[in-house]
matplotlib code that plots the C-alpha trace (Angstrom):
import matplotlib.pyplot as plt

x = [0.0, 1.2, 1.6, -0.7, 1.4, 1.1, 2.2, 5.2, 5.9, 5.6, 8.4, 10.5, 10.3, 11.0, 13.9, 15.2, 14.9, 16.3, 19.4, 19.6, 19.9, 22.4, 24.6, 23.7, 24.8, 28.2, 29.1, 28.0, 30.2, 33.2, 33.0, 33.1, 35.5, 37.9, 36.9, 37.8, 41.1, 42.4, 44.2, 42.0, 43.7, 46.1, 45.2, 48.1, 50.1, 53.2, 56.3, 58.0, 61.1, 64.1, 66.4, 69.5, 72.6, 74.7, 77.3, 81.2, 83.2, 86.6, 89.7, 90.8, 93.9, 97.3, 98.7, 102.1, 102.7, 103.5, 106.8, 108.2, 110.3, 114.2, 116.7, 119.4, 122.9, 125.2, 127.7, 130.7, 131.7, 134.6, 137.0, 138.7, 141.7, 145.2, 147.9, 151.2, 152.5, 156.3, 158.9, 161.4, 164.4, 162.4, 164.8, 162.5, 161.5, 164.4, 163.2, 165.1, 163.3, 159.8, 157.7, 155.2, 152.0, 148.8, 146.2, 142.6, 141.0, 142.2, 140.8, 137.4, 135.6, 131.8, 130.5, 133.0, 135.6, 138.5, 141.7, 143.8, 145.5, 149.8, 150.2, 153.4, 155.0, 157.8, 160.2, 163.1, 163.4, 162.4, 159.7, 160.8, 158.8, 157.4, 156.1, 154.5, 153.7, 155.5, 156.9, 155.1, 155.4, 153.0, 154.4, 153.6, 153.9, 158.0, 158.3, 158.3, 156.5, 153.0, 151.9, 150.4, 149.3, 149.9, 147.9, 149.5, 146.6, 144.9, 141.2, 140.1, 137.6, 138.6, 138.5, 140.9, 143.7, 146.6, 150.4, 151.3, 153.6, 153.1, 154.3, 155.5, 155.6, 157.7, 155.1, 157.1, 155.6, 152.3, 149.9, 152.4, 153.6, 151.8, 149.8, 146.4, 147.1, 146.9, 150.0, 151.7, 151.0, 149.4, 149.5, 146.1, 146.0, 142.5, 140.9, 138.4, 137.7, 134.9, 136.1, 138.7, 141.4, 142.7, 145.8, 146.3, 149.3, 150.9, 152.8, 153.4, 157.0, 157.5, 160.1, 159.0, 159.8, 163.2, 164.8, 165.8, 165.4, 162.5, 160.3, 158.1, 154.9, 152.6, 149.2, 147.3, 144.5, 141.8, 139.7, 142.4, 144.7, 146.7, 147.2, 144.9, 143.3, 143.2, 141.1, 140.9, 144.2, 145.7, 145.2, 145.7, 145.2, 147.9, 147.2, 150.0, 151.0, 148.1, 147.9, 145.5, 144.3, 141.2, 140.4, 141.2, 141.6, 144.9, 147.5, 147.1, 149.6]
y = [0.0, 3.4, 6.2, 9.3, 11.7, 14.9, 13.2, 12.4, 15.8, 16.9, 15.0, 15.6, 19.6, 19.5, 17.0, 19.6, 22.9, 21.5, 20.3, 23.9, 25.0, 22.7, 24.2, 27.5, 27.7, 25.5, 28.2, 31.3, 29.6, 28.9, 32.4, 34.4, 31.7, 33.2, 36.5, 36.2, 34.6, 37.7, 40.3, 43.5, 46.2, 48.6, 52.3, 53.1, 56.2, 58.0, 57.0, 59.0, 60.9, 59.5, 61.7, 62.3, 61.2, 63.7, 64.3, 63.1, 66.5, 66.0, 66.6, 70.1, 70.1, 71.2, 74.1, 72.8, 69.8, 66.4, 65.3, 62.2, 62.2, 61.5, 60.7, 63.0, 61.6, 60.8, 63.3, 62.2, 64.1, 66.9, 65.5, 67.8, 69.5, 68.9, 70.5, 69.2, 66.5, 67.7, 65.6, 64.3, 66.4, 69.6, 72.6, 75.6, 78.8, 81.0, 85.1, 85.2, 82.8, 83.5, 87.0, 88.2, 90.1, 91.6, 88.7, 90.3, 86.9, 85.4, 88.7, 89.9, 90.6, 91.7, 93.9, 95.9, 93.1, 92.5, 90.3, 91.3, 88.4, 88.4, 85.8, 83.6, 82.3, 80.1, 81.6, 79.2, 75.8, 73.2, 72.9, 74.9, 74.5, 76.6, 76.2, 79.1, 82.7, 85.2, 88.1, 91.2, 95.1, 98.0, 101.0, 104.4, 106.2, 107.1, 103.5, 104.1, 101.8, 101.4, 100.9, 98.1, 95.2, 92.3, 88.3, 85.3, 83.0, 80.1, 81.3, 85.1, 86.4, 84.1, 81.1, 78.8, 76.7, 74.4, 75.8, 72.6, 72.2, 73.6, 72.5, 75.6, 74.0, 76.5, 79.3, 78.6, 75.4, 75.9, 78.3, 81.2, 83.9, 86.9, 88.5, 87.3, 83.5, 81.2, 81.7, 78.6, 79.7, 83.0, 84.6, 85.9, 89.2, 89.8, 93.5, 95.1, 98.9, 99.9, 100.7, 103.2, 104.4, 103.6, 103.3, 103.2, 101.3, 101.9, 98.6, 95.9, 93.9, 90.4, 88.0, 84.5, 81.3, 80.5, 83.5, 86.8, 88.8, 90.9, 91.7, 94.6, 94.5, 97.3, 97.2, 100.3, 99.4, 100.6, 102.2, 102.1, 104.6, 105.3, 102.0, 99.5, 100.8, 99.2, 99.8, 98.7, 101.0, 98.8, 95.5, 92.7, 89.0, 86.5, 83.4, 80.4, 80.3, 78.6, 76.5, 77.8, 75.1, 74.5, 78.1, 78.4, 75.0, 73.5, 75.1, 74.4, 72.2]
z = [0.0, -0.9, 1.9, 1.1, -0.9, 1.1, 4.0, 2.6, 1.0, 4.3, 6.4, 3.1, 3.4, 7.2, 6.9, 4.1, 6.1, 9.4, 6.9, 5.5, 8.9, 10.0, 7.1, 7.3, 11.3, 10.4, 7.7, 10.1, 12.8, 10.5, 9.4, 12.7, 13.8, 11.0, 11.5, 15.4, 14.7, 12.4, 13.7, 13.5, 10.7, 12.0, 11.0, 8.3, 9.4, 8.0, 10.2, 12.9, 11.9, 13.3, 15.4, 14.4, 16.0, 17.3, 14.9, 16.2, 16.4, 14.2, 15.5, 14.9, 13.0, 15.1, 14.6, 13.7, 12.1, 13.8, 13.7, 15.2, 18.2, 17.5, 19.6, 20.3, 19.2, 22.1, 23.0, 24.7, 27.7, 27.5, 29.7, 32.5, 30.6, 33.0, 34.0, 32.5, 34.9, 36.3, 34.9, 37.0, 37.5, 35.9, 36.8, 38.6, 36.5, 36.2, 36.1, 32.7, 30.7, 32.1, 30.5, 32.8, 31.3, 33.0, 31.6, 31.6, 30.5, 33.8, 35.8, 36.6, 39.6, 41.4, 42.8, 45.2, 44.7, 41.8, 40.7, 38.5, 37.0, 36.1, 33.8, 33.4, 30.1, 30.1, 26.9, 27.5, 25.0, 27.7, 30.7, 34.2, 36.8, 40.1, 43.2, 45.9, 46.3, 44.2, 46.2, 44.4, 44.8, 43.7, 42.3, 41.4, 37.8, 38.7, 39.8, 43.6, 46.1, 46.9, 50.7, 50.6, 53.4, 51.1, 52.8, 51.2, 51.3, 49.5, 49.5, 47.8, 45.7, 42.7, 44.7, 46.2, 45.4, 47.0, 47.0, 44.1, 41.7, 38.6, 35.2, 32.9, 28.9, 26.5, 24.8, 21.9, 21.1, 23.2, 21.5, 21.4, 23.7, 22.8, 26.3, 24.9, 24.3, 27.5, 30.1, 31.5, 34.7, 36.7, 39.9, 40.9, 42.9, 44.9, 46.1, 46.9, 45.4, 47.9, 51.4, 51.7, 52.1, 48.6, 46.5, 43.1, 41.4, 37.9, 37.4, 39.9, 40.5, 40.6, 42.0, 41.3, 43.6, 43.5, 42.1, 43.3, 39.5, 39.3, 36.7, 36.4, 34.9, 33.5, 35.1, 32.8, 30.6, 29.0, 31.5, 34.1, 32.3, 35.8, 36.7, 39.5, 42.4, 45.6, 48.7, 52.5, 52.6, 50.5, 51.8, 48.9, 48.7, 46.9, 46.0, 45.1, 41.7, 40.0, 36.5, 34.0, 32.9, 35.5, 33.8, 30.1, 29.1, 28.0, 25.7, 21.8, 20.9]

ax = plt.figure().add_subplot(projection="3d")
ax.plot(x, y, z, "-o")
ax.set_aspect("equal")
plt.show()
């Protein structure tokens, strides 16, 4: 027997709608499933403008140029000059071989204070030497003496120095024997020209160690057209008879 046909036309609609509906939700659900899931847009904007880095100052150029350090060449040190050493059996000075000379290299002074310096040449062929104070004299214009109180010491206004032996090489063969060139030898005369009473002297006699000859020599120079003056009425210091060498430096061969 066959079922009535609006009956079944019925059940078919409903079973087709309630399908529909099934579908219908399973896409609605898939599709705000997928629209929860994405990210939500973000609003497009123009980007922020970076900050510039503070720019690195340069190095302001020197004012001279840069020149690498060099080493300084090595300078070998001046030795001391020396005296000549006394030979064995070397005869002493005699006054006629020896020339005598006011030596203004040797002299000088300070303030209120002075030496006058007499050079000593040896003029003979060989080496003499000499030893201890000279024995020394001022005199006046006509050649008469001088008052003066005359101190044999080893300390002055120069310095000091030792009574030694001292070693006189020929001038000849030493640099020469002309009153500027370096003496042999020198006797060092000390003053002062401050406190008074004074005296003035023209020339100056010498008598070396050993002899008994003397030589005058002529103490006017430029500046000092009457002669030395000497204060402290007259009181003068003498020191041995030195080597110049300490002073000068040694004689040119």
């Amino acid at each position: 027997m066959f079922a009535p046909r609006g009956s079944s036309f019925t059940v078919a609609t409903s079973d087709r709608g309630a399908l529909s509906f099934v579908v219908l939700a399973a896409v609605l659900t898939a599709a705000l499933a997928a629209c929860a899931g994405a990210a939500p847009a973000r609003p497009t904007s123009s980007p922020l403008p970076s900050t510039p880095s503070p720019a690195t100052p340069s190095p302001e150029p020197s004012a001279l140029p840069s020149v690498a350090p060099t080493a300084a060449p090595t300078v070998a040190p001046t030795p001391s000059p020396t005296p000549p050493i006394v030979t064995a059996g070397e005869p002493t000075c005699a006054s006629s071989q020896l020339q005598i000379a006011y030596s203004q290299a040797l002299g000088g002074g300070a303030a209120g204070s002075f030496v006058v310096a007499l050079g000593i040449w040896n003029r003979g062929s060989r080496p003499c030497k000499l030893r201890g104070w000279a024995t020394v004299q001022f005199l006046n214009p006509t050649g008469g003496l001088v008052p003066a109180h005359w101190v044999e010491t080893t300390s002055d206004f120069s310095g000091s120095a030792e009574s030694r032996v001292v070693s006189l090489l020929p001038c000849a063969g030493a640099g020469g024997c002309a009153p500027d060139s370096t003496p042999a030898a020198y006797i060092s005369v000390a003053g002062d020209d401050v406190i008074e009473p004074c005296v003035t002297a023209a020339s100056v006699r010498v008598v070396v160690p050993g002899s008994s000859t003397p030589v005058v020599v002529n103490l006017r120079a430029s500046g000092f057209e009457d002669g030395q003056i000497f204060c402290s009425d007259g009181e003068v210091w003498l020191l041995p008879i030195l080597s110049p060498f300490s002073v000068l430096g040694p004689q040119l061969p």
